[in-house]
C-alpha positions as CSV (number, residue, x, y, z in Angstrom):
1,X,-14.8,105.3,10.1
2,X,-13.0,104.3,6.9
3,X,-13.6,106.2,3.8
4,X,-14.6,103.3,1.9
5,X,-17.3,100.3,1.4
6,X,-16.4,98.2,4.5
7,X,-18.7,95.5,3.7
8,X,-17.4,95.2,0.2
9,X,-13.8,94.9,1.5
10,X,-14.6,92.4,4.5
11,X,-15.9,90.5,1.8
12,X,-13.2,90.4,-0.2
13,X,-10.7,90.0,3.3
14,X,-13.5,86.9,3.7
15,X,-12.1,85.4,-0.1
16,X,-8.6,86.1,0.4
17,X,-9.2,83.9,4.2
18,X,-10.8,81.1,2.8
19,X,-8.4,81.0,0.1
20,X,-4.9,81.1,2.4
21,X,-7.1,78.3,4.6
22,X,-7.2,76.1,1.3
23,X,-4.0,76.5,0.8
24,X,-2.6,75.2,4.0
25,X,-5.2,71.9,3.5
26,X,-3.9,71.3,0.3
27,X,-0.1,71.7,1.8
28,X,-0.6,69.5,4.9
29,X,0.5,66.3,3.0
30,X,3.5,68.2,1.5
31,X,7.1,68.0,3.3
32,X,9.3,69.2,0.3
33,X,9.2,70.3,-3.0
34,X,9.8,67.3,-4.5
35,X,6.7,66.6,-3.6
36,X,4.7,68.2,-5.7
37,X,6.6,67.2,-9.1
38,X,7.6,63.2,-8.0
39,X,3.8,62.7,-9.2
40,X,0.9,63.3,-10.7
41,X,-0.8,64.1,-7.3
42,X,1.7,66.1,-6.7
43,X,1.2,68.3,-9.4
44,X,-3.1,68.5,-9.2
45,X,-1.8,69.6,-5.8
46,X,0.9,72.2,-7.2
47,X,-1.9,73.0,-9.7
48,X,-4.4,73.9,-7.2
49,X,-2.5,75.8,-4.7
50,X,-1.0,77.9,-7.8
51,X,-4.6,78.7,-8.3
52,X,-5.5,79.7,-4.9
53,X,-2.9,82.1,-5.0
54,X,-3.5,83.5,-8.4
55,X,-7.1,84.2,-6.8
56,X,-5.4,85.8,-3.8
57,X,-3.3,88.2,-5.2
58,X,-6.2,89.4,-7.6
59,X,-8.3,89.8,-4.7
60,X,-5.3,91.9,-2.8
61,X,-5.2,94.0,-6.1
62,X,-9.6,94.4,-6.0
63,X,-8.7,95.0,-2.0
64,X,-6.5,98.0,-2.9
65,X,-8.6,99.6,-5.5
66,X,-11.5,99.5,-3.0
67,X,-10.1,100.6,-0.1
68,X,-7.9,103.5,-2.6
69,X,-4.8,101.7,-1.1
70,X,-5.2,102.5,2.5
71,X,-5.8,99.1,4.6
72,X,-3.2,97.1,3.8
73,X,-0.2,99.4,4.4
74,X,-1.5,99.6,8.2
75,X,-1.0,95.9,8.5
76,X,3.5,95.3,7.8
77,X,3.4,91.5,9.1
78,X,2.8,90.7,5.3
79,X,4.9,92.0,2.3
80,X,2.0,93.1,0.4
81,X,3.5,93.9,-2.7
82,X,5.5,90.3,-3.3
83,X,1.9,88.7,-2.5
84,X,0.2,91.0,-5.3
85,X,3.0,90.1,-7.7
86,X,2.8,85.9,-6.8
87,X,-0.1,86.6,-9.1
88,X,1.5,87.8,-11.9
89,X,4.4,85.6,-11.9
90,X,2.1,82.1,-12.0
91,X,0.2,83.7,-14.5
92,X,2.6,84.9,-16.8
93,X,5.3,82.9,-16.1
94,X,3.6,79.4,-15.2
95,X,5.7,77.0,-17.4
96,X,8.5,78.5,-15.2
97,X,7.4,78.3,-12.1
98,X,10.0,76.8,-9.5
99,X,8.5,74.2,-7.1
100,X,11.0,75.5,-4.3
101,X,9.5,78.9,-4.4
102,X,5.9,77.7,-4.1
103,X,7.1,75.3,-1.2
104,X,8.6,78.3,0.6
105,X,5.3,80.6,0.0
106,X,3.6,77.4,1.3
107,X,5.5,77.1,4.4
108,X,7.0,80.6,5.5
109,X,4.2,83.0,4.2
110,X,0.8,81.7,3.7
111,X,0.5,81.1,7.3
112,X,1.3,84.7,8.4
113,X,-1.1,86.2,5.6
114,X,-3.7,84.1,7.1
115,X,-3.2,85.3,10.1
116,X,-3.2,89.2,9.5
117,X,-5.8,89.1,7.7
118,X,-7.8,87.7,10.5
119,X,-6.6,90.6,12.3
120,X,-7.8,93.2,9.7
121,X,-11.1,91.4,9.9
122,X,-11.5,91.6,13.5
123,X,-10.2,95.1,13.1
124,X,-12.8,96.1,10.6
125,X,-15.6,94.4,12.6
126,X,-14.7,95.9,15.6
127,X,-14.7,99.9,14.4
């Protein structure tokens, strides 16, 4: 039995879902990175995923703190740590932000996140 609120972190687990599931709507229409800065569509759409990930790595960051660091680490399909720190770099480096590396999050990552942390909930519902 884990050592921590369950029902507060399948909650949370249930946010981050939601959130990577929004993400790859929003990214359907997408097929490079051009795509997202060629127009003003585009960029609501940039706009929107960037926030969707913002909320995701703050809700990996609550997940951590809640579970005292010992749920994700179980689950090494997903590099953790770079997902926690998308959060910091759109929020502190916005105006920066590269189109490409959004595009690859987009189409390499988000998809795998998803993914595990379906597994982690069925894990957690299952105990």
């Amino acid at each position: 039995m884990p050592e921590y609120d369950r029902d507060l972190a399948l909650e949370i687990l249930t946010q981050i879902l939601r959130s990577a599931q929004t993400i790859i709507k929003r990214f359907e229409p997408i097929q490079s990175p051009e795509d997202f800065v060629k127009s003003e569509a585009g960029m609501e759409k940039l706009d929107a995923i960037c926030m969707q990930l913002i909320a995701i790595g703050e809700s990996l960051k609550n997940l951590d703190k809640v579970t005292k660091q010992s749920l994700l680490h179980k689950y090494q399909q997903v590099d953790w740590k770079k997902a926690k720190g998308m959060r910091d770099i759109i929020s502190h480096h916005y105006f920066d932000l590269n189109a490409e590396a959004i595009f690859d999050v987009c189409k390499n990552h988000i998809g795998r996140l998803s993914r595990t942390v379906e597994k982690i909930i069925k894990d957690l519902t299952s105990v």
